[in-house]
Kinemage of the C-alpha trace (Angstrom):
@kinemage 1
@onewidth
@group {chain A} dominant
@subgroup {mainchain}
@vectorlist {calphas} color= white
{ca unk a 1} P 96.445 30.138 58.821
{ca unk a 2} L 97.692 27.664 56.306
{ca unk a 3} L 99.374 24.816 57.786
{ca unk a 4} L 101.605 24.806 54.401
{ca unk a 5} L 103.507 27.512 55.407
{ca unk a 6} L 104.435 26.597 58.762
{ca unk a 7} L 107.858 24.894 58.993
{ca unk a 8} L 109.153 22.665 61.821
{ca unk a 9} L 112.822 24.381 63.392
{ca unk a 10} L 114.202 20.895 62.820
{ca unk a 11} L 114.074 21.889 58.975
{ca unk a 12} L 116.613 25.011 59.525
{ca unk a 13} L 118.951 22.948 61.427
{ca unk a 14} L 120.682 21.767 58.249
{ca unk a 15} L 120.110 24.519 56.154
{ca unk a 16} L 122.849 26.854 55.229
{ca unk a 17} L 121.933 30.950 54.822
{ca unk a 18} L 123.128 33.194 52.679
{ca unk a 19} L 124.132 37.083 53.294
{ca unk a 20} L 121.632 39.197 51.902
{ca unk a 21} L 125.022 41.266 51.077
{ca unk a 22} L 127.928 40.348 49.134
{ca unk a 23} L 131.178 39.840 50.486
{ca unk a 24} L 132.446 43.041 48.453
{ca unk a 25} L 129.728 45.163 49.380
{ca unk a 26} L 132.036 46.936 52.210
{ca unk a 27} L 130.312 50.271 52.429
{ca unk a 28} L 130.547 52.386 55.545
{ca unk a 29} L 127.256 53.016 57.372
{ca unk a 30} L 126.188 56.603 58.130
{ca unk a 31} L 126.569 55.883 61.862
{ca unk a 32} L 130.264 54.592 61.499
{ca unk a 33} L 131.980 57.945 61.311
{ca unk a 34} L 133.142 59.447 64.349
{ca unk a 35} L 130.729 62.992 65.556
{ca unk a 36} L 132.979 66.030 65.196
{ca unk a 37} L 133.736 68.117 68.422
{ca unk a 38} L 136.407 65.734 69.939
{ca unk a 39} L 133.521 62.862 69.169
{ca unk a 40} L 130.843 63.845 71.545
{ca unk a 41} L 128.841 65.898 69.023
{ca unk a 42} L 128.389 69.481 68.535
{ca unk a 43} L 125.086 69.616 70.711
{ca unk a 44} L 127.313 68.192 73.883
{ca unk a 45} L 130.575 70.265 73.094
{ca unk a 46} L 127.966 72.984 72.519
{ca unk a 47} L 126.015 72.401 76.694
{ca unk a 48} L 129.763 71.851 78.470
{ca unk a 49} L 131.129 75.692 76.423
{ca unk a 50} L 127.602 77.021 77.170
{ca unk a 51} L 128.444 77.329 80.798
{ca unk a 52} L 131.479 79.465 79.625
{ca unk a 53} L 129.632 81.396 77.375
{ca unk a 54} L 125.517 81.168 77.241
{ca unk a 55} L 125.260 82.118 74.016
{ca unk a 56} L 126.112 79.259 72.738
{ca unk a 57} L 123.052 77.045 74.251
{ca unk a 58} L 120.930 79.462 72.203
{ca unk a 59} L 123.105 78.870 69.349
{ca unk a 60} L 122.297 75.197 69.932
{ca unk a 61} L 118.418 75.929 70.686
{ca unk a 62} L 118.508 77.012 67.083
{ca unk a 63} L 120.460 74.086 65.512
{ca unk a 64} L 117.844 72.191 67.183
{ca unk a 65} L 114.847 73.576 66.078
{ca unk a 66} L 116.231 74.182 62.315
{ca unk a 67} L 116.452 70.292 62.681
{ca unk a 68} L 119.965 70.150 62.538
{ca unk a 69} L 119.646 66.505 63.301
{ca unk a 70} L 118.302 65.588 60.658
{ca unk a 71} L 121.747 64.991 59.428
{ca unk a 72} L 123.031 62.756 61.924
{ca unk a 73} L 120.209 61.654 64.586
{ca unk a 74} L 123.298 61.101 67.347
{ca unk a 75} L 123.228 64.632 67.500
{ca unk a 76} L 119.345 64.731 68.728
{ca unk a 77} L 119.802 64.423 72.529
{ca unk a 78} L 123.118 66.948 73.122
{ca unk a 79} L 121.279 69.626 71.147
{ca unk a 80} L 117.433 69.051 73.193
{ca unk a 81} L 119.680 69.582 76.103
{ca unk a 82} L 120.998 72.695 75.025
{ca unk a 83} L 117.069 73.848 74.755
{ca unk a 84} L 116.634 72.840 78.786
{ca unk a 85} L 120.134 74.730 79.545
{ca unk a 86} L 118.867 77.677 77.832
{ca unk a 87} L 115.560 77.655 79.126
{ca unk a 88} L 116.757 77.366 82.436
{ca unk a 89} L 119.105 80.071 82.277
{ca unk a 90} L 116.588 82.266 80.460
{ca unk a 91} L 114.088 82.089 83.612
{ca unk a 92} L 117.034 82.113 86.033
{ca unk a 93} L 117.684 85.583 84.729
{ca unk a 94} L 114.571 86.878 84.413
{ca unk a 95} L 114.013 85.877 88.095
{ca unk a 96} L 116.978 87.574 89.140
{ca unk a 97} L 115.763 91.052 87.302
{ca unk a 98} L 112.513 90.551 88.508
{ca unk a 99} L 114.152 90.344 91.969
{ca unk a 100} L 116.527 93.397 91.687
{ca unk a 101} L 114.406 95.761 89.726
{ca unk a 102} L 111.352 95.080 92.340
């Protein structure tokens, strides 16, 4: 490696730094708006209702796999737990047929 570009740290001691932004650029990120449902996201509003009503995990499974996400990543892990819930509850009641039909 070139020993010219290789600074000491006593060099940046004195230096002053500039923001890369301006002091007007105030722009909101993505990430700064509050998620809908109360502000826990749809995919967790969705797993707490979905032990009301079951449906709605599936409802969720399919958000999740149309990559619903996609439009706000914070929404990722409450909708991947809606798959387990609904998975779960799919082979809990095909156990339970299994059991009373046999």
């Amino acid at each position: 490696m070139d020993q010219r570009f290789l600074k000491d740290d006593n060099q940046h001691q004195n230096e002053d730094y500039a923001s890369i932004r301006g002091v007007e650029d105030n722009h909101l990120g993505i990430y700064d708006k509050p998620l809908p449902c109360f502000g826990c996201g749809i995919g967790w509003f969705f797993l707490l209702l979905g032990f009301v009503c079951p449906l709605l995990w599936y409802y969720a499974t399919i958000l999740y796999f149309g990559k619903y996400y996609h439009k706000d990543p914070r929404e990722r892990m409450g909708l991947s737990a809606n798959v387990i819930a609904a998975l779960i509850f799919t082979v809990a009641v095909v156990i339970t047929i299994a059991v009373v039909v046999f």
